[in-house]
C-alpha positions as CSV (number, residue, x, y, z in Angstrom):
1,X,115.0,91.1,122.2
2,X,113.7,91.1,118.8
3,X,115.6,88.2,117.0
4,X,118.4,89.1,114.9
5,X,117.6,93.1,115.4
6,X,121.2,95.1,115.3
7,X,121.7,96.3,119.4
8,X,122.8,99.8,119.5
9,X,123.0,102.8,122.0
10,X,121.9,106.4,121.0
11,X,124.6,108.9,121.7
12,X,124.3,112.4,122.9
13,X,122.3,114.1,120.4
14,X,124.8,116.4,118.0
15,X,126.6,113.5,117.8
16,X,127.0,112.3,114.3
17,X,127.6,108.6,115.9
18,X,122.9,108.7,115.8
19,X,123.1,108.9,111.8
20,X,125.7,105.9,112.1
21,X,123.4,103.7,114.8
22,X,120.5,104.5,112.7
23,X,122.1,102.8,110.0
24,X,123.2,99.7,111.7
25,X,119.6,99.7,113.1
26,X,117.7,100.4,110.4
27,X,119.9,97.5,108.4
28,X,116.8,95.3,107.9
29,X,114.8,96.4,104.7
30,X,113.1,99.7,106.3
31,X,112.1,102.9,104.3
32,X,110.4,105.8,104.7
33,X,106.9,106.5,104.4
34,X,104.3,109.4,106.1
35,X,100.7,109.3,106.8
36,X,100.1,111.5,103.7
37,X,97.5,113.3,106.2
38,X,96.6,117.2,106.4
39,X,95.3,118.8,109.0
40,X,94.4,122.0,110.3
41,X,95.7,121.4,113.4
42,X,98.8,120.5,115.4
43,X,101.8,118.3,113.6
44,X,103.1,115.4,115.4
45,X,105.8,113.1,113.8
46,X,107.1,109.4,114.7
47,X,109.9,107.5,114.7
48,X,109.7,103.7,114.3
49,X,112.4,101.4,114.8
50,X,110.4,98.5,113.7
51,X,110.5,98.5,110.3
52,X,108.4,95.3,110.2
53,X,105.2,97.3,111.4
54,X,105.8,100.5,109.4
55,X,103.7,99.9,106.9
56,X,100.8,98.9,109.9
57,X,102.1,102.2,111.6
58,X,101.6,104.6,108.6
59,X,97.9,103.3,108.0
60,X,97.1,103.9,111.2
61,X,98.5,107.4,111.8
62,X,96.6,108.3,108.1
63,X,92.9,107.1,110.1
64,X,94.2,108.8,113.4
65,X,94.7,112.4,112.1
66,X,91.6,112.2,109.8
67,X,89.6,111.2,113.4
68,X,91.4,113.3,115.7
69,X,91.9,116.0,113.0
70,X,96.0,115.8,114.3
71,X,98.3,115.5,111.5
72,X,100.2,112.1,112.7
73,X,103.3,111.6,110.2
74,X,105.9,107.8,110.6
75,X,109.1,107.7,109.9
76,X,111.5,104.9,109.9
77,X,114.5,107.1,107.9
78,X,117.8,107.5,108.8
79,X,117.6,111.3,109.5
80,X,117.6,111.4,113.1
81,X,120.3,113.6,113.1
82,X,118.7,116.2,110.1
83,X,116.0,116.3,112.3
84,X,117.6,117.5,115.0
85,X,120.2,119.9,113.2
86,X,117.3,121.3,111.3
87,X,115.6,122.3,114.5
88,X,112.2,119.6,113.5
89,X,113.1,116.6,115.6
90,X,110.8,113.5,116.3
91,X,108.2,114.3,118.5
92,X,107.9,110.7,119.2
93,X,110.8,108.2,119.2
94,X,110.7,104.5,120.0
95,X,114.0,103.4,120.9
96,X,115.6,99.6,122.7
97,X,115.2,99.9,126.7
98,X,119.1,101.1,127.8
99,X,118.4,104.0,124.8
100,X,115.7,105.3,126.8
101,X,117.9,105.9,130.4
102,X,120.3,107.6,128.1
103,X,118.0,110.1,126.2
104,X,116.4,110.5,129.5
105,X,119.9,111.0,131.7
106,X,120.8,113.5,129.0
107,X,117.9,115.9,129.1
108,X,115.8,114.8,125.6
109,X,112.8,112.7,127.1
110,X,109.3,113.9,128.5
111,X,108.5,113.2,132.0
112,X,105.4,111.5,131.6
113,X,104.8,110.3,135.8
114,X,101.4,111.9,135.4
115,X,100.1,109.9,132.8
116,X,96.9,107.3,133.5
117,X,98.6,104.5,131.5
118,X,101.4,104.2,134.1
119,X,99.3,102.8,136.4
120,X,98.5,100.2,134.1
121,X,101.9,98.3,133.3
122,X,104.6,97.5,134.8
123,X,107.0,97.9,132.1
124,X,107.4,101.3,132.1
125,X,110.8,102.9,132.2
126,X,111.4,105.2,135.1
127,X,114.5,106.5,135.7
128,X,115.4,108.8,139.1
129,X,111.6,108.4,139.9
130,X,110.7,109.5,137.0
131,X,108.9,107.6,134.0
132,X,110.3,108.8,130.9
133,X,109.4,105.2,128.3
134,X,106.3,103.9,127.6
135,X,106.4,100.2,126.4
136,X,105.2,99.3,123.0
137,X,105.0,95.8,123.1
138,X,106.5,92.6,125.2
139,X,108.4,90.1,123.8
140,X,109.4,86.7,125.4
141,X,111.6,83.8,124.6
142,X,111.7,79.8,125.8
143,X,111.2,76.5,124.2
144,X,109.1,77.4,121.0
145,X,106.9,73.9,120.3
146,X,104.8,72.4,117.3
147,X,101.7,70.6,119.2
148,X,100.3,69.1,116.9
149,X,103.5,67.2,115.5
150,X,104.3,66.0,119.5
151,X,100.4,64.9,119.5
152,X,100.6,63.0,115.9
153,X,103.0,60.5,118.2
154,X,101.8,60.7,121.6
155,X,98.1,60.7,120.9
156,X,97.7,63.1,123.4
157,X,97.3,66.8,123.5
158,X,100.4,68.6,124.3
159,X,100.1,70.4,127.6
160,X,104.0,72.0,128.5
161,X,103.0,72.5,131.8
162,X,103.6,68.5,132.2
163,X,107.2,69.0,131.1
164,X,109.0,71.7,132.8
165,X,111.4,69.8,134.5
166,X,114.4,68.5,132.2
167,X,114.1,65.0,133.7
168,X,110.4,65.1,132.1
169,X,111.0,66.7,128.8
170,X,113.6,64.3,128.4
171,X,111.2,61.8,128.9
172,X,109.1,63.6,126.4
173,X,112.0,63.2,123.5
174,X,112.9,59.7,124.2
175,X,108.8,59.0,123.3
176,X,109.0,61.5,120.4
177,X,112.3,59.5,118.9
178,X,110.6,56.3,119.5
179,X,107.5,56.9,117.6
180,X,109.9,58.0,114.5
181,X,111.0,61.9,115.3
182,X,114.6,60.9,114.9
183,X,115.7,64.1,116.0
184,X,113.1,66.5,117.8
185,X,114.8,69.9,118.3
186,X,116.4,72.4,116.7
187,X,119.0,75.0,117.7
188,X,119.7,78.3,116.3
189,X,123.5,78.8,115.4
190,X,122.9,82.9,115.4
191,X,125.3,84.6,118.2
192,X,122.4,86.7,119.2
193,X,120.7,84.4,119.6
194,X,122.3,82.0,122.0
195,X,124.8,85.1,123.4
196,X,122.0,87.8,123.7
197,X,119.2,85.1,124.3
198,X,119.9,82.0,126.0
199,X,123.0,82.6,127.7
200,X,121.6,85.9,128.7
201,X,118.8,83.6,130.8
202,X,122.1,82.5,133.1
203,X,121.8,86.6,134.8
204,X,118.2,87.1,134.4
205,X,117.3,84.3,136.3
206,X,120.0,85.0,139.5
207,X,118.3,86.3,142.6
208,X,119.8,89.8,141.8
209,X,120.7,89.8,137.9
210,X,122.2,93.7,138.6
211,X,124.3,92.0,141.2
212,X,125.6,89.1,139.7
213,X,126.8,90.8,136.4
214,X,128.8,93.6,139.1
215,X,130.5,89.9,140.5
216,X,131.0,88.7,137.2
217,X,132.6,92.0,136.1
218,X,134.8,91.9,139.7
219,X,136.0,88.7,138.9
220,X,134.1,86.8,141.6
221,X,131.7,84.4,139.9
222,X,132.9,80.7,139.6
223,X,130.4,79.7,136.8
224,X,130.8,76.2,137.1
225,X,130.3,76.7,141.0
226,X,126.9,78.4,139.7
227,X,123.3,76.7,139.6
228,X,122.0,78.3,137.1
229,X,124.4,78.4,134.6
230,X,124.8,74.6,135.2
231,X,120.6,74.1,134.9
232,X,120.3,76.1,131.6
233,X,123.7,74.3,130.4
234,X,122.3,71.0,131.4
235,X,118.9,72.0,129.2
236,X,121.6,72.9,126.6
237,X,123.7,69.9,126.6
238,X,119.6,68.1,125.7
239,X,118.5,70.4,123.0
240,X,121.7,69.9,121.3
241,X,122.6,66.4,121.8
242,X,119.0,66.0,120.0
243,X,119.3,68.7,117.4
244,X,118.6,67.3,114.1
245,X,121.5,69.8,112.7
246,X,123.5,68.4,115.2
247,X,126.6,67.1,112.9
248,X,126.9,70.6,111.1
249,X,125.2,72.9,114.5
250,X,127.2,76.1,113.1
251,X,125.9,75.1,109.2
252,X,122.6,75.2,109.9
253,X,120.4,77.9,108.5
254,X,117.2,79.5,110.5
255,X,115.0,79.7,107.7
256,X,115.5,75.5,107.3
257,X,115.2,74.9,111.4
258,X,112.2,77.3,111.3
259,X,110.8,75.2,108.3
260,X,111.3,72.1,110.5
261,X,109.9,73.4,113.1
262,X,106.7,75.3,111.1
263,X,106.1,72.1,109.4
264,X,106.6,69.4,112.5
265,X,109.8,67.7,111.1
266,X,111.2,68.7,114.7
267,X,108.9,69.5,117.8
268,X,111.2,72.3,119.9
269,X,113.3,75.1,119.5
270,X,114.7,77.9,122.0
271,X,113.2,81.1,120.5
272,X,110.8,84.2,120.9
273,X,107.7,85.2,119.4
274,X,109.4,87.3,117.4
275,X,110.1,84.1,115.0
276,X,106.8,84.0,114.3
277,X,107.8,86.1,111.1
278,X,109.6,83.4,110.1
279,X,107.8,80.6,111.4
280,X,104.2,81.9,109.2
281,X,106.5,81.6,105.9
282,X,106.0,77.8,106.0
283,X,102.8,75.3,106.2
284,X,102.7,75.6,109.8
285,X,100.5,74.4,112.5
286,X,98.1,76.6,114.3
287,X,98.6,74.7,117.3
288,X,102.1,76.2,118.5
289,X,103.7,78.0,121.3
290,X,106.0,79.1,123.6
291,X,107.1,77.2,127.4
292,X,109.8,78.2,129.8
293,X,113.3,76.6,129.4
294,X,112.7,72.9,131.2
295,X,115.1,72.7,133.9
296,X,115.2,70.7,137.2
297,X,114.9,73.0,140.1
298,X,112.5,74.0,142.1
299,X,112.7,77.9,142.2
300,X,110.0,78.0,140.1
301,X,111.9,80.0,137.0
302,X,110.9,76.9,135.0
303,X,107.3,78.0,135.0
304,X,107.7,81.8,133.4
305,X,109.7,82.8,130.1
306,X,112.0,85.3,130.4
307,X,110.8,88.8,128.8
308,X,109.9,92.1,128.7
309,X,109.1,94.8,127.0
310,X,111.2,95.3,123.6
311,X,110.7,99.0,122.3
312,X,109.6,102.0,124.0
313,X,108.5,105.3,123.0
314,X,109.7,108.7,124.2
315,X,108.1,112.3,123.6
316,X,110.9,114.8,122.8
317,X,111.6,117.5,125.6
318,X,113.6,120.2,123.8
319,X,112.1,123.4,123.1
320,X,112.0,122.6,119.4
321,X,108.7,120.6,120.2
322,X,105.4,123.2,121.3
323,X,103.6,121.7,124.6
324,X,100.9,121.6,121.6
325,X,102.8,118.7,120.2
326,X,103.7,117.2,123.7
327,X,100.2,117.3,124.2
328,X,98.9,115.5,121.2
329,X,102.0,113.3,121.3
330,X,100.6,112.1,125.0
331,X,96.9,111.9,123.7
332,X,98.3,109.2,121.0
333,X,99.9,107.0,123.9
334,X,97.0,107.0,125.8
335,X,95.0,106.0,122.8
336,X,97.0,102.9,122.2
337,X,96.4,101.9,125.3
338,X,92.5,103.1,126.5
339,X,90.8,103.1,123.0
340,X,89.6,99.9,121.5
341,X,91.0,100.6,118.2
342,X,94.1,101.0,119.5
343,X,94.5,98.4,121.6
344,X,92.9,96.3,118.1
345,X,95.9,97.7,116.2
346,X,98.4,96.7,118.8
347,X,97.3,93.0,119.2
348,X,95.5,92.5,115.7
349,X,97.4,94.9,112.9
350,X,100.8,94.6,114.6
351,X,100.6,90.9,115.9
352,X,102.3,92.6,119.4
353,X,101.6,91.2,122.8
354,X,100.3,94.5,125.2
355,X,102.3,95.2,128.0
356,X,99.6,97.1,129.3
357,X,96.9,94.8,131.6
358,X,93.8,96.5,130.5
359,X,94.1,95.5,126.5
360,X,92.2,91.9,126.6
361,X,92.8,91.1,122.6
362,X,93.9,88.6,121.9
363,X,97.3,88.6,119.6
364,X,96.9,87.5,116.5
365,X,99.5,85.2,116.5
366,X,99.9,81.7,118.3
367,X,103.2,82.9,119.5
368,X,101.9,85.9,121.1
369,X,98.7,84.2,122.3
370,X,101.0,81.9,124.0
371,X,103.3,84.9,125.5
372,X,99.8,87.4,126.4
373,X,98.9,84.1,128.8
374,X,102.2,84.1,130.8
375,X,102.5,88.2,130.8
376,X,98.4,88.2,132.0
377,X,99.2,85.7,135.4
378,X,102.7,87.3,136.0
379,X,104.9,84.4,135.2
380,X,107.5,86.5,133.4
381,X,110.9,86.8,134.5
382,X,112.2,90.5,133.6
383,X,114.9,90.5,130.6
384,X,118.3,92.1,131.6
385,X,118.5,95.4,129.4
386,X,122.1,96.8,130.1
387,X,124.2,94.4,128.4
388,X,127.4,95.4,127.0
389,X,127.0,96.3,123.2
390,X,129.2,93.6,122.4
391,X,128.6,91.1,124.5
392,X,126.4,88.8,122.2
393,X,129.1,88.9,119.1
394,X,131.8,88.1,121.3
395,X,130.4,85.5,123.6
396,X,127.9,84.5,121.2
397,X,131.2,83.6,119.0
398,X,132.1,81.2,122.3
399,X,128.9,79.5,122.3
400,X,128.6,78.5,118.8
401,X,132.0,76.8,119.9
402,X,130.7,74.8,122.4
403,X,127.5,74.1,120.1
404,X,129.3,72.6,117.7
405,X,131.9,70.5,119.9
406,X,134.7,72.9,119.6
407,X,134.9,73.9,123.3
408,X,134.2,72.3,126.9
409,X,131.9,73.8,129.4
410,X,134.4,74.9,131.7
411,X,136.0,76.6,128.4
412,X,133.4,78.3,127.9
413,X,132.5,79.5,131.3
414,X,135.9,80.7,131.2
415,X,135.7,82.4,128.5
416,X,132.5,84.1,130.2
417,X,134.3,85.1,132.9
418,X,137.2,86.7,131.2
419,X,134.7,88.8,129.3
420,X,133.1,90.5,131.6
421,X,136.4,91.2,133.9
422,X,137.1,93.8,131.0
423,X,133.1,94.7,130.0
424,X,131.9,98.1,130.4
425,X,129.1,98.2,132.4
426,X,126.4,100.6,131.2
């Protein structure tokens, strides 16, 4: 879910095709680093696929093994495969959600059912009964919002709950326009993010999201027979018709709508908190956050975001790693989640919204803030994780056809349906 991030699969390990995902995933400015720690005792190494956090990862790993006298070293290096030819491989990976079913269908993850954390979330990955992931972090997406510029023309203090319907937050825009926001939202042209993101939202938020992606890929769904592809089009059809990009929608660049956005030029955008990267380049407002997608039904999937957790970890089970290091490697999850300073370098170092219930702290971003409320009273709707590889480039081609005029509705639910009656379903 992490906006822009390369999607890829791990492959059986032995497989050169890792080295080659690693690449792809590790495309966005990581390198290497270590904790630089010694210790007299047992060795435990980590791989992070967030290369955003690493340098948050490898200061914390440094204080970890000088307190718990463990010798904690982070990698985000494209050496997966070294390190598993050379006989040293990770004793900790974190990997997308459909990575961890594989590495655990094919014999490489650590059955960790017994541990006291699992109790505590509900995002843990468990597959045959089994729970083999442990979730890092949760991330969310929706309507994205600048408060303060809505209340600069309103007068009043932006509460979303008031406009979750579409027929309301189109009430919302016609006042924003009124008092002088000629256009008040903004609409990524990115494939993943309307093909892995928002058009994603059409499955998650069917009865049975499993089920409805087996119709679509038997060639029984009628989209334009379908509520909910019709609701979140209809929401669509608003954010662009009042997109202030809306004369060159595939021109625009994220860093300007972001800008916008940051700085109140435009009150919405569909995002996650993952923007909040981008968002904290600019002069933004404090007062900003994240509201379900506003559409008119009464289901009640217009009062959640749509999320989950984004990265998980898993210990290596081959014999190359001692029960030593399975050991210490277990003692370091449950320290994220039971130890104050972990849970502090979660929410406060790493700006990461908990999926576990106990860690009260709050994020240290508005965006996360805003997402930690909706995770804390259960108002999230589960992201689908077992999309086809390509299924955002080449449908998220489609939709940035019908963003910019190019292509009908019915087009593009066609085009949505021919996809997936050829998709390999993972």
């Amino acid at each position: 879910m992490n906006g822009g991030s390369a999607q890829w699969s791990w492959k059986r390990i032995g497989a050169t095709a890792i080295c080659g995902m690693l690449s792809v995933a590790m495309l966005a400015g990581c390198g290497s680093g270590s904790s630089g720690a010694s210790s007299n005792g047992v060795k435990i190494t980590i791989f992070n696929s967030k290369p955003e956090i690493q340098s948050q990862m490898v200061s914390m790993a440094k204080k970890y093994s000088q307190e718990k006298g463990v010798n904690v070293q982070v990698y985000s290096t494209v050496d997966f495969t070294t390190k598993y030819a050379s006989k040293d491989p990770y004793t900790i990976s974190m990997a997308d959600p459909k990575d961890i079913y594989q590495m655990a269908n094919d014999g490489h993850a650590t059955d960790l059912s017994d541990q006291s954390w699992v109790k505590d979330t509900t995002h843990a990955i468990s597959v045959n009964g089994k729970v083999y992931g442990f979730p890092v972090a949760v991330e969310a997406r929706g309507l994205i919002y600048n408060g303060a510029a809505i209340e600069k023309i309103t007068g009043k203090k932006f509460n979303p709950t008031k406009y979750e319907t579409l027929t309301s937050f189109k009430k919302l825009l016609a006042e924003l326009k009124k008092g002088g926001m000629a256009s008040p939202t903004g609409v990524l042209k990115e494939d993943w993010s309307l093909g892995a993101h928002y058009l994603a939202q059409v499955y998650e938020e069917q009865k049975d999201p499993g089920a409805f992606v087996k119709e679509l890929n038997a060639g029984k769904v009628n989209l334009m027979d379908n509520e909910k592809f019709n609701l979140l089009m209809n929401t669509f059809d608003v954010l662009k018709d009042n997109n202030y990009a809306a004369s060159s929608a595939i021109s625009a660049e994220r860093e300007v709508t972001e800008q916008n956005l940051a700085e109140g030029k435009i009150a919405f955008m569909f995002g996650g908190n993952w923007d909040w990267t981008v968002l904290n380049q600019y002069d933004y407002s404090n007062d900003m956050g994240i509201m379900p997608v506003p559409q008119n039904t009464s289901d009640g999937s217009n009062t959640k975001l749509v999320g989950g957790a984004s990265k998980y970890f898993f210990i290596d089970s081959s014999k190359y790693t001692s029960g030593a290091q399975r050991k210490a490697a277990k003692a370091f999850l449950t320290w994220l989640v039971f130890d104050k300073e972990g849970q502090t370098f979660i929410a406060k170092d790493c700006s990461l919204v908990s999926p576990f219930g106990n860690n009260r702290i709050a994020v240290a971003d508005p965006l996360g803030k805003s997402v930690k409320t909706y995770v804390d009273s259960g108002k999230l709707i589960a992201s689908y994780d077992h999309l086809p590889n390509d299924h955002y480039s080449v449908l998220g081609a489609d939709f940035q056809k019908y963003l910019a005029g190019q292509e009908s509705r019915s087009a593009l639910a066609t085009e949505i349906e021919t996809y997936w009656r050829t998709a390999k379903l993972s």
